[in-house]
N, C-alpha and C positions, 0 to 999 in steps of 0.2 A: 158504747159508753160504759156499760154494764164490765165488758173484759177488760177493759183499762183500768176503770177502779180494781177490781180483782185483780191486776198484771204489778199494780201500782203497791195496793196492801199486802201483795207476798213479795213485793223486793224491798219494800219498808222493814217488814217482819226478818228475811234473810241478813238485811242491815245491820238490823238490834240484834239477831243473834251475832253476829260476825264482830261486829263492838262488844257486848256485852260482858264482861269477866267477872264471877263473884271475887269481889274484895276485904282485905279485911275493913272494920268498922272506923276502925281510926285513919285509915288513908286520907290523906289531905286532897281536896278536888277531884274524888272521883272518877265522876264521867268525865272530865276530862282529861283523865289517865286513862281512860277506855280505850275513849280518840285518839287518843297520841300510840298509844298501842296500837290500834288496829292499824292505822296509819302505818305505822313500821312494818308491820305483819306487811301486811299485802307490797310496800315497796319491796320488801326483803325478796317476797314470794317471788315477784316477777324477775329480780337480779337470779334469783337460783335459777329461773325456768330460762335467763338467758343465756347463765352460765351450765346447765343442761345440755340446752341448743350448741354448746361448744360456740357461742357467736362473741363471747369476753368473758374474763373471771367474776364471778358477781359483785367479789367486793371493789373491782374497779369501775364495773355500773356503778353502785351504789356513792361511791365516794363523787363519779360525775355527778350524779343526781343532786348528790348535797350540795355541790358547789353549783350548778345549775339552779338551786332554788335557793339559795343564799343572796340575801340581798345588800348586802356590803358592799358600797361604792367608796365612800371618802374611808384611806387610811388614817386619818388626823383631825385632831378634835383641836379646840380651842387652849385646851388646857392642859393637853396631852400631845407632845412632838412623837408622833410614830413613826419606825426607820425600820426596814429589812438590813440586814447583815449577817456575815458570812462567817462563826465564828471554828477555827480549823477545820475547815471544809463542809460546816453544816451550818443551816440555813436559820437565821431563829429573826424574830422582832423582838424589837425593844420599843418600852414605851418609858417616856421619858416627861416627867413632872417640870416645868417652869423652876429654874430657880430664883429660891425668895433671898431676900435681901440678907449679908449676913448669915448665910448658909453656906457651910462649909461642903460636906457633903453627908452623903443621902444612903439610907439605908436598901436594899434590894431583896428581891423574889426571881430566882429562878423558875419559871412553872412550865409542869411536860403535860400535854396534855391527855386526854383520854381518848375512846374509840377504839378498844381490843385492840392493839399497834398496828390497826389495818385503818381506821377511819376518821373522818375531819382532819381539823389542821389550826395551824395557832393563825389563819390568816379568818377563817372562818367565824360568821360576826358572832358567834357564840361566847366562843374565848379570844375574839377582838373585845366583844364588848367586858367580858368579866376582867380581863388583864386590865382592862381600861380605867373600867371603878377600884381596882384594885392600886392601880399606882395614882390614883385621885385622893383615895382615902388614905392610903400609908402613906404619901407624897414620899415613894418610892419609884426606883429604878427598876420594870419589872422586865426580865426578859425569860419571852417566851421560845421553846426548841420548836425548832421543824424536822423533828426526827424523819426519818424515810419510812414508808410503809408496807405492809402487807398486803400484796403479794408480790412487791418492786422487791422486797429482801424481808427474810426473815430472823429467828433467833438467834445470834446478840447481836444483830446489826443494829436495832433501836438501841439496845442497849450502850453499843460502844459510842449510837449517833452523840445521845444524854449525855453521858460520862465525856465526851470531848466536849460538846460544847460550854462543857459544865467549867471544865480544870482550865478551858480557855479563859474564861468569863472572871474566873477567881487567879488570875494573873496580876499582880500588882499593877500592870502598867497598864492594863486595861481598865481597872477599877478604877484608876486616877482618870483615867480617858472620861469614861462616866459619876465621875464626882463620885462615885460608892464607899462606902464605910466598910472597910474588908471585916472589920466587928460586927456588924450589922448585916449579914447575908441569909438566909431558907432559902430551903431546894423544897418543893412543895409540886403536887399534882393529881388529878383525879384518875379513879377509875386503873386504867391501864397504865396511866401517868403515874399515881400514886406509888404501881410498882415498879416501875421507873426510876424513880424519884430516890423510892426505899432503896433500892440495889443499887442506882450511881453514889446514895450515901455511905451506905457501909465500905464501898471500895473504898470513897475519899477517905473515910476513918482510917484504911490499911497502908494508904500510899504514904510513904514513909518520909516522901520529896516534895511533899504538899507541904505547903508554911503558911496558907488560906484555906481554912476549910466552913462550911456551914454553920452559923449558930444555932440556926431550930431547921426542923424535919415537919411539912405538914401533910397528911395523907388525908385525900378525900374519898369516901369508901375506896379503897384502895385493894386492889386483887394482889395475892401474897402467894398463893398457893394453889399446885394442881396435883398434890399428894391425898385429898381426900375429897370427894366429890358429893359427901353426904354428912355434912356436919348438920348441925342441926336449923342450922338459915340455910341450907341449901336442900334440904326436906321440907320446910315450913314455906318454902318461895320459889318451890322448882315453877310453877309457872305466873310467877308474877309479872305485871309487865315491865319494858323494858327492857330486861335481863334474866330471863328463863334459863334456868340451868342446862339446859341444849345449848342454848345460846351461849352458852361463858364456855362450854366445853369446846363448839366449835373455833371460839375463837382461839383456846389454847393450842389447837389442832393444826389452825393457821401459822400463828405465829411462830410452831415448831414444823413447820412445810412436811407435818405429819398424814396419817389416811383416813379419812370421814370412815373408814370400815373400824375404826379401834373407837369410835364415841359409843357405844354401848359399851363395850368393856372397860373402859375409864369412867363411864357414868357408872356401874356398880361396884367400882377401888377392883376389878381385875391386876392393875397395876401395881399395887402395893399391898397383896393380898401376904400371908404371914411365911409363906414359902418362897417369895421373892426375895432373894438375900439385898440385893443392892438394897432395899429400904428399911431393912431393918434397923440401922443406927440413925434413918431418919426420924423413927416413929415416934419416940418421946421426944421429940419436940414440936411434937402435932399431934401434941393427946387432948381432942378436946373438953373431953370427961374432967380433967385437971383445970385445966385455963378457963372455960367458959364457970360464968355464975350461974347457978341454980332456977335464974328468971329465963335464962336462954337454952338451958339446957330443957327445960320443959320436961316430956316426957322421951325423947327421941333415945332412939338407940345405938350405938356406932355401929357402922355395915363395914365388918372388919372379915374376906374373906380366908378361907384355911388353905385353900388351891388359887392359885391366878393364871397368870401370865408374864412370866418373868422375858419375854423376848418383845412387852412393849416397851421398857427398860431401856433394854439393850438396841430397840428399832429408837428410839428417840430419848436418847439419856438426858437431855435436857430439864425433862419430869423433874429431876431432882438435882439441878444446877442451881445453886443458890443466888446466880446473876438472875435467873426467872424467875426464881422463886424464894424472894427474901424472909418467908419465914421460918424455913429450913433452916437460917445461918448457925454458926455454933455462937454457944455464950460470950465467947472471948467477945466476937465481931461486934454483937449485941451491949457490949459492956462501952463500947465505943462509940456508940451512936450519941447525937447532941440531942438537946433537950425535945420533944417529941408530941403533935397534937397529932390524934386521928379522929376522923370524921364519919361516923358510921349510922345506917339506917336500918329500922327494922325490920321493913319490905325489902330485905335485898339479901338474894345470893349469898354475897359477898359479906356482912355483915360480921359474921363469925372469924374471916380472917384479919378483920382490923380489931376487935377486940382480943384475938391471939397475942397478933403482937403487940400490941399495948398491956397484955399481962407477960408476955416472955419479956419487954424491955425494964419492965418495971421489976419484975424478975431479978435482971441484970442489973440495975441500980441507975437505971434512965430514968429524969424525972418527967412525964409523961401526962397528957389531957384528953382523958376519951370524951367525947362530946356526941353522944348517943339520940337522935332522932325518933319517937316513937310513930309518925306519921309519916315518915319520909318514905322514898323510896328511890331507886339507883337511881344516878344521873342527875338530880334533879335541882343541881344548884347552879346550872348551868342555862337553866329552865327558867329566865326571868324578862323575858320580851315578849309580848304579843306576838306571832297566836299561843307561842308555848310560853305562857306568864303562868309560873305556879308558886301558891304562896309557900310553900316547902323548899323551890329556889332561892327567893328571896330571907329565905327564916335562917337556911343554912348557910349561905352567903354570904349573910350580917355575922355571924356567928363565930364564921370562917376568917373574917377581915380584924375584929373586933378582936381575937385571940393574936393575931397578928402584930395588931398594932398594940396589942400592950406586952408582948414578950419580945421583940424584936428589933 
């Protein structure tokens, strides 16, 4: 009895360290970002050790996993007609509002959603359920992409998936098909969406044969950039949960079907070190020292090497293709963009790239809404059902819709 309680108090003990992460103070729910942490950790671990074993790639474990534990049965709610459809040759849902009496028609949300372009899906009750409140509340027409993912195809295959489903959707004769207000359209999306989102916009800005284009832009922490790997949310949150700076590196790695042997040298800017010519006429436009406010800039330093590696560049040019990485675009693109919310958190990585470009759009003479979290942290408006109910999803959510519905 005596080794059991001992067996018992040291895998209790192994537990609490295995969950445990110092957080900051202001984090909303805590220990239950532990758990949801640790929870990721350890699925994540077993998908590497099977993609190891050469037995599947891990992110396609992983993605089984999630749809295996996803408990979404009914497509269709009482108040919401949901449809799969196919639009030039990519797969998206639409959710679709009742029409009220004397409605003519209805305002719309394009939304891409997140998962480093490798994971979930707009079928997944996460962004079933958000799409859902979303076209309840704006009693809009919301359609979601089912881009293709990583490791099925990589860089700009999501992108061209977004960008088709997008210019299909914004067809006159489609919009009338869906009662849509071609005045009343956002292209909006989280996370890896977000940059999705941001890059299929700015193309529509350039298509010269577009005569529908987006009236607002909504980015929910939204990844912009793989030109600096050490700003200063991505030193202050390299291991927050969630989205660990490993973690965002890997999936840039992914999604350019690059070599896990170059994530150290892209985690200390090897890549765009001052000897790399290709980056150098990117660099001012990713000086954070300039763009970021003085609250964010804290104390940190920019890790700007004098030697790199100018042949990660040239092994995977995409680093600095502006369809991956929409903060890089030049002024012109930027001066073009429609009017603009982004959605950023303080816990996150990514933080610093949506306050970039919300000062490079403003910059450009974009009228623009940063809507800044001090509690929040990545991911987490997505996060609003039992067992992952966080009031940071719901806070950012409300937030999210609310800006919505009065600009659009």
């Amino acid at each position: 009895m005596r080794a059991a309680w001992v067996l018992l108090t040291a895998l209790a003990a192994l537990a609490a360290y295995y969950v445990y992460l110092p957080l900051p103070g202001t984090v909303s729910d805590p220990w239950k970002l532990m758990l949801l942490d640790a929870t990721f950790r350890a699925v994540q671990q077993t998908c590497h050790l099977i993609h190891y074993l050469r037995l599947s790639h891990h992110l396609i474990v992983l993605n089984y996993l999630i749809g295996t534990f996803d408990k979404l049965k009914s497509v269709s709610s009482e108040d919401i007609n949901i449809t799969d459809a196919v639009f030039d040759g990519v797969e998206v849902r639409v959710f679709e509002p009742p029409v009220k009496r004397d409605e003519r028609l209805k305002r719309s949300v394009v939304y891409i959603h997140g998962g480093g372009w490798a994971l979930a899906s707009a079928r997944t009750s996460l962004y079933n359920n958000l799409c859902r409140i979303m076209a309840e509340s704006l009693n809009a027409v919301v359609v979601s992409v089912e881009y293709r993912l990583v490791p099925e195809v990589c860089f700009p295959e999501q992108f061209h998936d977004a960008l088709r489903a997008t210019k299909h959707f914004l067809q006159p004769d489609v919009l009338a098909e869906y009662s849509v207000d071609p005045g009343r359209i956002a292209i909006s999306g989280d996370s890896a969406g977000g940059n999705l989102a941001a890059a299929v916009c700015q193309q529509l800005s350039k298509d010269e044969h577009l005569t529908i284009r987006p009236k607002l832009q909504a980015l929910i922490y939204p990844v912009l950039q793989a030109f600096d790997f050490n700003t200063p949310s991505y030193q202050q949150n390299m291991n927050m949960p969630v989205l660990p700076r490993y973690v965002m590196i890997n999936y840039w790695i992914d999604y350019f079907n690059g070599n896990y042997d170059l994530a150290h040298s892209l985690l200390i800017n090897n890549h765009t070190a001052l000897d790399v010519g290709q980056a150098l006429s990117f660099r001012g436009r990713l000086n954070w020292t300039s763009l970021l406010p003085s609250s964010f800039k804290k104390n940190y330093k920019p890790v700007i090497q004098t030697t790199g590696k100018a042949e990660i560049i040239r092994e995977i040019p995409a680093l600095l293709d502006v369809r991956a990485v929409p903060l890089l675009a030049e002024n012109e693109t930027l001066q073009l963009q429609p009017k603009t919310y982004i959605l950023t958190c303080e816990n996150d990585v990514l933080r610093d790239d949506g306050v970039m470009y919300a000062k490079r759009l403003e910059n450009a003479g974009v009228e623009v809404t940063l809507d800044h979290f001090d509690d929040c942290f990545h991911g987490c408006m997505i996060f609003t059902v039992w067992p992952t109910d966080f009031s940071a999803g719901s806070q950012t959510r409300n937030s999210y819709i609310k800006w919505l519905d009065e600009n659009l």
